[in-house]
N, C-alpha and C positions, 0 to 999 in steps of 0.2 A: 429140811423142808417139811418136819412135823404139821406144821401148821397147818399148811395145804393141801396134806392125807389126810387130817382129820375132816376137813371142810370136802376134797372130795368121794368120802366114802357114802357121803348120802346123794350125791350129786346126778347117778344113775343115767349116764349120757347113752348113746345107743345111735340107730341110723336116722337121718332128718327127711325131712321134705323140703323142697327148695324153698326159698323166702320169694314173695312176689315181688317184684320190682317196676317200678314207673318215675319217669320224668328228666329232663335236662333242659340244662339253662344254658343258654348262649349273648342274649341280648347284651349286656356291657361289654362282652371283649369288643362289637362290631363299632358300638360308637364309640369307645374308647379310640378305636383304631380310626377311626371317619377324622372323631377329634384332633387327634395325634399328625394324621396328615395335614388336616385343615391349617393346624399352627404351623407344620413348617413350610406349606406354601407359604403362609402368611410371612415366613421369615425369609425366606428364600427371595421374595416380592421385596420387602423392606429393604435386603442388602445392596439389591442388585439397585434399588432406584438410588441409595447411599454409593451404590459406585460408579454410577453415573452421575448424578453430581459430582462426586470429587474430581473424575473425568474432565467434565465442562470445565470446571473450576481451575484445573490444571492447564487446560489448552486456551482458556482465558488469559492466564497468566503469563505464558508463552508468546501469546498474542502480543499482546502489550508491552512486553519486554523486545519483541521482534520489532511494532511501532517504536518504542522509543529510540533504539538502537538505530533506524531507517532515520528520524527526527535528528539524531547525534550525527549521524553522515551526511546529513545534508545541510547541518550547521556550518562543520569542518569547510565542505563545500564553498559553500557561501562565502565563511571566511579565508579559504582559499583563492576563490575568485578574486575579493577585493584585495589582498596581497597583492595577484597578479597585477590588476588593475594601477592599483600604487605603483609598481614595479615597471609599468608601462611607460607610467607619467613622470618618472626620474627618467626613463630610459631616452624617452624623448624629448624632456629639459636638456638631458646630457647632448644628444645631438643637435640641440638647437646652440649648447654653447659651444659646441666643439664647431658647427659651423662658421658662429660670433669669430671664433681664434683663427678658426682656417681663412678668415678674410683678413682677418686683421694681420695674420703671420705671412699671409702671403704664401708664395710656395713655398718658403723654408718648412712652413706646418701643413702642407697640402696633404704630404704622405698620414700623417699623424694624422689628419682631421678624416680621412678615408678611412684609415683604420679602426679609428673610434667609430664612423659610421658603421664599417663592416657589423661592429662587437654591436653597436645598436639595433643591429637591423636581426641579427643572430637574438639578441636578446629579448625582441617583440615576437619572434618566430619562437621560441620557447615559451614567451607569456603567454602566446595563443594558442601555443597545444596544450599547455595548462588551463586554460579558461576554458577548450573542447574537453579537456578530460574531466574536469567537475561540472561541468552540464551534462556529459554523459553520466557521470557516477551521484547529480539528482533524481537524473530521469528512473535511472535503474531503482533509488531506492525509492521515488514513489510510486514503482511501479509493484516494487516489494511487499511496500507499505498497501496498495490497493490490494495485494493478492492474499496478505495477511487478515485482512478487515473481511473483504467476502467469507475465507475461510472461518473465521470467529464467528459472521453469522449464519453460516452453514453450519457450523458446531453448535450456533444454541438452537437454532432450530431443532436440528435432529434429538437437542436434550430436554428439550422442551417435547416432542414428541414422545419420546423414550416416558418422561417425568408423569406425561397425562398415561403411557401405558401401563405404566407399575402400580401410578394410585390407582386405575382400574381394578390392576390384577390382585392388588391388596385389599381393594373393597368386596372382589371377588370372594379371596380368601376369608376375609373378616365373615360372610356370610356364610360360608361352608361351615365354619369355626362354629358360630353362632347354632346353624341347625345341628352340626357336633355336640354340641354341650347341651342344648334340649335336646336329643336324640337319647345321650347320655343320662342325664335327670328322668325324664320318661322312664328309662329300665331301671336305674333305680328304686324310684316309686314303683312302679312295678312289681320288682322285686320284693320291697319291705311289703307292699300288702298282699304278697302271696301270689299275684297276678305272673303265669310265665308259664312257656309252652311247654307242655307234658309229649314227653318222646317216651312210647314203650318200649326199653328194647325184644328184639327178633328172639325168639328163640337162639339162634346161630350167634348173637352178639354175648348172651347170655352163657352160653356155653362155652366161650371163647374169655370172656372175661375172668369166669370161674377157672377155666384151665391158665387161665395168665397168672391167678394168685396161687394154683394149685389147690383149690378148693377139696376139700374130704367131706364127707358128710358126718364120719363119728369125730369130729374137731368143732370147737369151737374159735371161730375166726373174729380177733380184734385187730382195730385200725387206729393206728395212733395218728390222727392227719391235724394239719396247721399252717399258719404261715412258717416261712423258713426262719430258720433262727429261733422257735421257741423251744426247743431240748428237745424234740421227739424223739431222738435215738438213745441221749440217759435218762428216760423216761422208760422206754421199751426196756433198756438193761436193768433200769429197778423191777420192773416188773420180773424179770426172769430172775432176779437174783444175782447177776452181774456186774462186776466193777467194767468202768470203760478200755480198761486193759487186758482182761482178760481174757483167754483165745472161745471164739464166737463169739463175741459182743461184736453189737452195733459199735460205726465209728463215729464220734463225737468230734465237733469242732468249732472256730466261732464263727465261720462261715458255713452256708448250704452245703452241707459233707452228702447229702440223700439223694442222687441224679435220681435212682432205680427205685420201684418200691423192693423192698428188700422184707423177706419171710422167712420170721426167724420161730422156732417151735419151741413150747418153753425147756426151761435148761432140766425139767423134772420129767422124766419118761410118764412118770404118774399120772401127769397132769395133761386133759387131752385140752390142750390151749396151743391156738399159734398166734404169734406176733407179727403185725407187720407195721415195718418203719417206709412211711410215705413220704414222696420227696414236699417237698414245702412250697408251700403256694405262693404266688407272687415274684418266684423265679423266671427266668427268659425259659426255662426249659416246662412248666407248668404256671400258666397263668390263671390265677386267683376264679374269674367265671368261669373256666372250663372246667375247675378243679373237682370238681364231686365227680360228673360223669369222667371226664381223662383218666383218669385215677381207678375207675370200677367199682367206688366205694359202693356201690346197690349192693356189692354183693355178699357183702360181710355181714357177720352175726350182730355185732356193737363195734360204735364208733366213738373213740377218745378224741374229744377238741379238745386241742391243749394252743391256750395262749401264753405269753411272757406277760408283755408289759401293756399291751391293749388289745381292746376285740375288738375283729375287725369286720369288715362286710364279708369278709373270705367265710369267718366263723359262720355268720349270717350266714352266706351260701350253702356250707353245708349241713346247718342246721334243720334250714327250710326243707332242702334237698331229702334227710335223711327222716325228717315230719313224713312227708311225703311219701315215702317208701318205708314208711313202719319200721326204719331202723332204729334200736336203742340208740341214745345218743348221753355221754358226759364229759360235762364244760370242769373244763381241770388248768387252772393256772400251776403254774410250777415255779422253780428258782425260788420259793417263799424264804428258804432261810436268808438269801441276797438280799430281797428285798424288805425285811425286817430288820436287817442290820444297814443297811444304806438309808433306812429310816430312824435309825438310834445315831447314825452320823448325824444327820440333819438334824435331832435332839440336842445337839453337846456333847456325845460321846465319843472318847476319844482312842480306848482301849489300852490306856497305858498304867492305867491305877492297877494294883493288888491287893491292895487294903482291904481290911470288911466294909469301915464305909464305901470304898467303889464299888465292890463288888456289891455293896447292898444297891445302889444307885445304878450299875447296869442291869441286876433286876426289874429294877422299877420301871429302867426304859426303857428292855426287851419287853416287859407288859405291856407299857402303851405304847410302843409300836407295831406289836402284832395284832394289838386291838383295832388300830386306825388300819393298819394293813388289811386284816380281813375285810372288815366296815367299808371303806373304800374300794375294795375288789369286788363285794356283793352286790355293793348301789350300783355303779360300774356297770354292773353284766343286766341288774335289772332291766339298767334306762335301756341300754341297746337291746334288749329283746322286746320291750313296750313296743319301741321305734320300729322293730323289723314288726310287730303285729304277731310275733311268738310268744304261746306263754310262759310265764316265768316256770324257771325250773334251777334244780343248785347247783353251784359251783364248788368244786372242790379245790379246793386250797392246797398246795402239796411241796414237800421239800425232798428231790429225788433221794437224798443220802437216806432222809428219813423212812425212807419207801422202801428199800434195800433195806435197813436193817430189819424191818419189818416183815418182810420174804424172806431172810434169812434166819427167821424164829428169834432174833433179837430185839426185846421192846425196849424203842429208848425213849428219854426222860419228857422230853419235847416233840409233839404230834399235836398236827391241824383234824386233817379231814382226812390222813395218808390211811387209816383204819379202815373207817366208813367206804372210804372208793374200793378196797379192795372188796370187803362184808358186800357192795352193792353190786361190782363187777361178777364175781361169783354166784351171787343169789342172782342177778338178770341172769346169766348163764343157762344154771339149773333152772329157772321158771321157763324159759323159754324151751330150754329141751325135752324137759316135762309136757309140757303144752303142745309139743310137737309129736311127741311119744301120745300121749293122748287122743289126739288126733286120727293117727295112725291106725289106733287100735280100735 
């Protein structure tokens, strides 16, 4: 750790004065959240009028299968009847001829023509309970059949009422939605020109925040804060000089590893620096507007923004935020070496050559791809600070392994900005404790 005894023997840190702190932003989480409900009444309205339809639709269908079924039993019916009917008209042909024979036989067919009567007369007395029992079982189905139809249109009615309350409560919604999402643009704009309500904190909030980070006065307090997922904790470990294995290292992962802001002191007794790995914005457990004040960022000495793959309005927030409160502030993309080489993929390169001509040819590409890398990272950060109405200020470019060897007195062959951010990080250091020192005296 040469490197870093020589840089702090001039550095002369000593006791501070507190940093003044002002301001906090709230407005997007509220319309976000106004927004967020607005949609799912709005979805919640939609389902329910969709299962009410299907509802109707289904007891419709019911209905009608009920009618036709009543319509089929009282076909059966009918044609029941006129069986019987037919069944009459033999029956009493039969006993007109059996009367014919019982004249003509005299009494030797007397007995027989009585008996044929008997079976005739039993067998109209069966056709006419038969013709009573399908005039009752018409009656019964259209009686079915009426009570089927009422019920259908008591069913559309009611879905017909239902149908006009849901589009209501969805026009409802749609309007909540609508002042949701202006409500939401409003802070926005807001936000990018600077416009948003300044909270001082209390004395007592102040002293509570500093005992939250464990605040010293002979330390110099950095904040490594971002969305989640952009390396903030092998960021912090290059700074200390750290592999991600090592015992007190930050834990690294490809998910939110950081619930806690976590205060870690550099791994050099020498050096009066502390680290701290802040949980990532944009998580259920810290949300992106609350994120500068939740967090106590006011009360650090410099603030590391570090992004991955884009700046976001979170970066904005705590830009504005740390403008605001006189905090140093440096814009630090990381992963660069991933991303220089995931852009020599998208060149043609494939890494399988070992020849001098490849090997001359992944030179050429590692060049122009860390040139378009850079170039694109720079314009990038410009356009969103135009847009938030901040001024432009630089971004450092970084590749963590590179940053490590560079703490660890190792110069390797390949460096962006890893130099400059440390030479700038130390000299704001010492200027501001200087300045502080001066003060004082």
């Amino acid at each position: 750790m040469g490197w870093f005894r020589t840089v702090l023997r001039w550095l002369g840190f000593g006791p501070d004065t507190e940093n003044p702190t002002l301001a906090e932003i709230r407005a997007r989480q509220d319309a976000e959240r106004a927004k967020q409900d607005a949609e799912n009444a709005a979805r919640e309205a939609q389902d329910l009028l969709n299962q009410i339809k299907q509802q109707a639709d289904q007891e419709r269908e019911e209905a009608r299968k009920r009618q036709e079924e009543a319509n089929r039993a009282a076909e059966r019916a009918a044609e029941e009847n006129e069986r019987m009917k037919a069944q009459m008209e033999e029956a009493a042909r039969a006993a007109r001829r059996a009367e014919e024979l019982a004249a003509e036989a005299a009494k030797s067919a007397k007995e027989e023509a009585e008996k044929l009567a008997q079976e005739a007369r039993e067998e109209r007395e069966r056709s006419e309970k038969m013709r009573e029992d399908a005039e009752r079982a018409m009656a019964a189905a259209r009686e079915e059949a009426e009570r089927a139809q009422k019920a259908a249109d008591e069913q559309r009615r009611q879905s017909e009422a239902a149908k006009a309350l849901a589009e209501e409560t969805a026009r409802a919604a749609a309007e909540e939605a609508r002042k949701a999402n202006e409500a939401k643009e409003e802070a926005e704009r807001r936000l990018k020109e600077g416009i948003q309500p300044v909270v001082t904190p209390t004395p007592a909030e102040l002293a509570a925040a500093k005992r939250r980070v464990q605040y010293r006065e002979d330390r110099f307090h950095f904040a490594v804060a971002g969305i989640s997922g952009s390396g903030k904790s092998s960021l912090v470990n290059a700074f200390r000089g750290l592999r991600s294995r090592q015992a007190g290292a930050a834990a690294v992962g490809v998910t939110e590893t950081t619930l806690l802001m976590t205060r870690y002191p550099d791994a050099s007794p020498d050096n009066p620096f502390v680290w701290y790995d802040v949980p990532g914005a944009g998580t259920i457990k810290c949300r992106d507007w609350q994120y500068f004040n939740d967090q106590g960022l006011y009360v650090f000495d410099c603030i590391v923004v570090l992004f991955d793959n884009r700046f976001t309005m979170t970066d904005v927030a705590i830009l504005v935020n740390a403008r605001r409160f006189k905090i140093p502030t440096y814009i630090v993309r990381s992963k660069a070496d991933q991303h220089i080489r995931n852009t020599m993929m998208e060149m043609g390169y494939d890494s399988e050559g070992d020849d001098e001509e490849d090997l001359e040819r992944r030179d050429k590409l590692y060049k122009a791809a860390r040139k378009q890398f850079i170039d694109k990272t720079r314009k990038s950060v410009q356009v969103n600070l135009e847009d938030a109405n901040l001024p432009n200020q630089r971004v450092y470019i970084v590749s963590n392994s590179t940053l490590l060897s560079i703490v660890l007195d190792k110069m390797p062959k390949k460096t962006i900005d890893e130099v400059d951010l440390l030479n700038d990080l130390f000299n704001e250091a010492h200027a501001r404790r200087m300045a502080k020192r001066t003060a004082a005296e």
